[in-house]
C-alpha positions in Angstrom: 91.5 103.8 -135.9 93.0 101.4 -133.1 94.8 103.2 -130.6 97.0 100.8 -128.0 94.5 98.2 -128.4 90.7 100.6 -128.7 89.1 102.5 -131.1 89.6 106.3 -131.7 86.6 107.9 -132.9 87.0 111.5 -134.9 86.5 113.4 -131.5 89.1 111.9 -130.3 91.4 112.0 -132.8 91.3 116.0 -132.8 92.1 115.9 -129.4 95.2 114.0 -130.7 95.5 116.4 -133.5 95.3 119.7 -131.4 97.7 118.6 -128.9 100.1 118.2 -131.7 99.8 121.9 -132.2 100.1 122.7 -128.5 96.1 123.0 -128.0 93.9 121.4 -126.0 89.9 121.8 -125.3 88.5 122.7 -122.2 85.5 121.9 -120.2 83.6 124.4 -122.2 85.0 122.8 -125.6 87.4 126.0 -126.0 90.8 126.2 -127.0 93.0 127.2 -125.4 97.8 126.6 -125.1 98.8 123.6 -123.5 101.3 125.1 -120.9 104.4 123.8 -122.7 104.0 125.7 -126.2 102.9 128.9 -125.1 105.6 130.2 -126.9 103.4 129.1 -130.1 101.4 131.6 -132.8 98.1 132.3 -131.2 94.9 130.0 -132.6 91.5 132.3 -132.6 89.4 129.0 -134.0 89.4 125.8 -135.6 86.2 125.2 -137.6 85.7 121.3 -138.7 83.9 119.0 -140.2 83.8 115.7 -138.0 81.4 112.9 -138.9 79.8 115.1 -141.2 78.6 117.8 -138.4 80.1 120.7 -138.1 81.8 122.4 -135.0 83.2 125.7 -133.9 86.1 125.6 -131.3 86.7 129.4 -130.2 90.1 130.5 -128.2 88.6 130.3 -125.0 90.4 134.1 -124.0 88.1 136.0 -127.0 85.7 138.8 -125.5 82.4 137.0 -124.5 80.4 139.7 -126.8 83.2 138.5 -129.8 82.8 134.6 -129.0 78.9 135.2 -129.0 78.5 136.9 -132.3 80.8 134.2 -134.1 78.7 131.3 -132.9 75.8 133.5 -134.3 77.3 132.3 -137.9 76.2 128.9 -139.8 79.4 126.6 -139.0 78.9 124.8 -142.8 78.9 128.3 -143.9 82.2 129.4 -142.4 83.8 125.8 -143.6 82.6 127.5 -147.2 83.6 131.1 -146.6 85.9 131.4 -144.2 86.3 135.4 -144.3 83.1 135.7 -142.8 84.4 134.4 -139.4 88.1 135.6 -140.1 86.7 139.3 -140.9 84.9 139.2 -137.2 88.6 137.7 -135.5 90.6 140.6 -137.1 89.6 143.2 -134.2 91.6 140.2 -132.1 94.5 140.1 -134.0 93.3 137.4 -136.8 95.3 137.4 -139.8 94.8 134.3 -141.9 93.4 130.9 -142.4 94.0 128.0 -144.0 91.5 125.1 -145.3 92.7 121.7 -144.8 91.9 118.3 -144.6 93.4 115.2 -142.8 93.8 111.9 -142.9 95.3 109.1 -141.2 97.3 105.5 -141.8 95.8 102.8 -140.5 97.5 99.8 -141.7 101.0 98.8 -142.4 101.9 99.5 -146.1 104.3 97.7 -148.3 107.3 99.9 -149.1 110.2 99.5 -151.6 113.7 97.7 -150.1 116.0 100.4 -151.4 114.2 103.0 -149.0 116.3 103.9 -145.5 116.2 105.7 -142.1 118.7 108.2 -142.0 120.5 108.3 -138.6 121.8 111.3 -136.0 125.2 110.4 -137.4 124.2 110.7 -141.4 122.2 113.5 -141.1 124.8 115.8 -143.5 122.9 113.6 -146.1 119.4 115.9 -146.2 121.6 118.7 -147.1 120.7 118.0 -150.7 116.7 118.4 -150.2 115.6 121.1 -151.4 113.3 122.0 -148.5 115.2 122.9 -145.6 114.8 122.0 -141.9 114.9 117.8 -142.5 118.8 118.0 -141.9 117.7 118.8 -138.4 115.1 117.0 -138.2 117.6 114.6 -138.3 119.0 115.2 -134.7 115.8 114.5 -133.0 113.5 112.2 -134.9 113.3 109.4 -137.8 113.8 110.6 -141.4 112.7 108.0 -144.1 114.7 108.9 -147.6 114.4 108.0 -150.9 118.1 107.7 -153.1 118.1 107.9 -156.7 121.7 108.1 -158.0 123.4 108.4 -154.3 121.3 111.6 -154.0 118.5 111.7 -151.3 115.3 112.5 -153.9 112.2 112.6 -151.2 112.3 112.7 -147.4 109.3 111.9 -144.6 109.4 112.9 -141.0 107.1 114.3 -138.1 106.5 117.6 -138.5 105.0 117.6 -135.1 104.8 114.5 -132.6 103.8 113.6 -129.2 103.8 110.7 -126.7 100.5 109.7 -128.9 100.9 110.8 -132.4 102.4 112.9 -134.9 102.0 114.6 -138.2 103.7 114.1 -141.8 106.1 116.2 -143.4 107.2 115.3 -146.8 108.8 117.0 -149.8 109.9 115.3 -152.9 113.2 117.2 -155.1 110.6 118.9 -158.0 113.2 116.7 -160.8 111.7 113.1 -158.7 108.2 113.9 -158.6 104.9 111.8 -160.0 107.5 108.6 -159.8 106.1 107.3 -156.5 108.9 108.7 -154.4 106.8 110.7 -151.8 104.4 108.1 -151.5 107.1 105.9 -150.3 108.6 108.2 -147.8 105.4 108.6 -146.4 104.5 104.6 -146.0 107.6 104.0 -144.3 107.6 107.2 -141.7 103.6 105.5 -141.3 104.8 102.0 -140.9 107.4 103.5 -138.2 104.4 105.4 -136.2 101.8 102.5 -136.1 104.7 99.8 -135.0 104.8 102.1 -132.2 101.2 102.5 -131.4 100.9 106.1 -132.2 98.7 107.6 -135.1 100.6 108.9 -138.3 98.7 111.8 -139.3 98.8 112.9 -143.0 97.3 116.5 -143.2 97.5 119.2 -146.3 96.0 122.0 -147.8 92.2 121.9 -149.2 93.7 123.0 -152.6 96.8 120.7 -152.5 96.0 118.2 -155.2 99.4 116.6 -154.8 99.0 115.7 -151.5 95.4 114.5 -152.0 96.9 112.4 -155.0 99.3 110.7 -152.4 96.8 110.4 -149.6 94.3 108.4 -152.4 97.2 106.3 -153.4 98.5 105.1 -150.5 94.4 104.4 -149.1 94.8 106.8 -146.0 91.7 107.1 -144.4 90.2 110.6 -144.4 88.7 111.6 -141.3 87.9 115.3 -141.1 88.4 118.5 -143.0 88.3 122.2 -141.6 89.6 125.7 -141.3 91.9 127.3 -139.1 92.4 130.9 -138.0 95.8 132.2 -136.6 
């Protein structure tokens, strides 16, 4: 991935990714909340698959004794199980994790003419998308729409975004999906991100088929997978 003119490599690219969830690593490789989302959920650990080696990242503010006895586990083993490493986080507070996998958009992609950016002043528009929070959305960042009939069938915007990069968020109305709608969306809130020089993320569940479906479609490139605890 080019990145203002130089390669990204994976490591670097979940430094990109963390920040967009308010963390960052420290000297020690620990995580720990950047300073302006400490208002945030708490992360105990981010298990991932990078380059095909496996590595643990442990909230840097866990008990020494509990930090120590996690790193005791195989990391390939926690990617396949991860109740064995959320079982020993619980005593912290731990209470789920989810499996996912990410990739990212590294070239422009062709979209369809009849797609559009909805504007601060159009934003009563997303009011008919059946998963809240795009309407505003709206106020603050691009939204890339899909119309069908006068009636805004899939939207595309960042979920998260910094200075550097930022994550997709699409959702497609249930009646408009498996038509090529979402993959759409999702090109042209890409196509926005890499005219800027940032990276478009594209991230979902291990289990989401959908999304994987899209990702494949649309030749993202995947480049890592991994399990977080919150």
């Amino acid at each position: 991935m080019c990145y203002r003119e130089r390669m990204l490599d994976s490591y670097e690219l979940l430094r990109f990714q963390l920040e967009l969830e308010g963390l960052e690593l420290d000297a020690a490789e620990e995580l720990s909340t950047a300073p302006s989302h400490d208002h945030g959920e708490r992360h105990f650990a981010q298990a991932v698959m990078l380059d095909g080696n496996c590595r643990l990242f442990l909230d840097a503010s866990l008990p020494a004794n509990l930090k120590a006895e996690a790193r005791t586990l195989n990391i390939s083993s926690i990617l396949r199980q991860p109740e064995l490493l959320a079982a020993m986080l619980a005593v912290e507070g731990c209470q789920e994790f989810e499996t996912w996998v990410s990739y990212i958009l590294t070239h422009s992609i062709d979209v369809a003419p009849q797609l559009e950016r909805v504007t601060l002043a159009e934003y009563h528009r997303l009011d008919s998308i059946y998963e809240s929070g795009f309407r505003d959305f709206a106020r603050t960042r691009p939204v890339y729409v899909a119309v069908e009939g006068g009636q805004v069938v899939a939207a595309c915007t960042s979920v998260r975004h910094s200075e550097k990069a930022a994550e997709a968020w699409v959702a497609t109305d249930p009646a408009f999906r498996r038509k090529g709608y979402g993959s759409r969306v999702v090109a042209a809130w890409g196509n926005d991100l890499l005219a800027n020089h940032k990276v478009a993320f594209y991230s979902h569940k291990s289990d989401n088929e959908a999304s994987r479906g899209l990702a494949q479609r649309l030749g993202l490139t995947y480049w890592a997978q991994g399990v977080g605890f919150t």
